[in-house]
C-alpha positions, 0 to 999 in steps of 0.5 A: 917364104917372102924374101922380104920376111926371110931378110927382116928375120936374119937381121932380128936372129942377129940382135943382142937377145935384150934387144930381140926380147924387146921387140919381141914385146913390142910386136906381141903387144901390137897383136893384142889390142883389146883394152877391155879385156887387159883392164879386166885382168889388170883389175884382177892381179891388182885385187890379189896382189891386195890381198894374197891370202883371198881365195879366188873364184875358179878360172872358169867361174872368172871368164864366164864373170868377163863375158858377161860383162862384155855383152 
């Protein structure tokens, strides 16, 4: 392993957990950089937190609905 990466380890291992968690968010969000998609989803929890009681379309049913939408 890179000495550089085993030192940045020890010093993120010795963060108080609230801290490690937030850069743990941080570097989670830098690796997911597809806006289109996240938007597609938030639009989806927003219609169910609208309407708890609504049944929803299967899983699949919802991916295939966003690939189409893609192209």
């Amino acid at each position: 392993m890179d000495t550089t990466f085993e030192t940045l380890e020890a010093q993120v291992l010795k963060l108080p957990p609230a801290q490690r968690a937030k850069l743990l968010d941080r570097v989670v969000a830098s690796l997911d950089a597809d806006l289109v998609r996240d938007a597609a989803w938030d639009a989806v929890a927003a219609r169910r937190d609208a309407d708890p009681d609504t049944e929803f379309e299967s899983l699949d049913d919802a991916l295939a609905g966003l690939r189409n939408e893609r192209g």
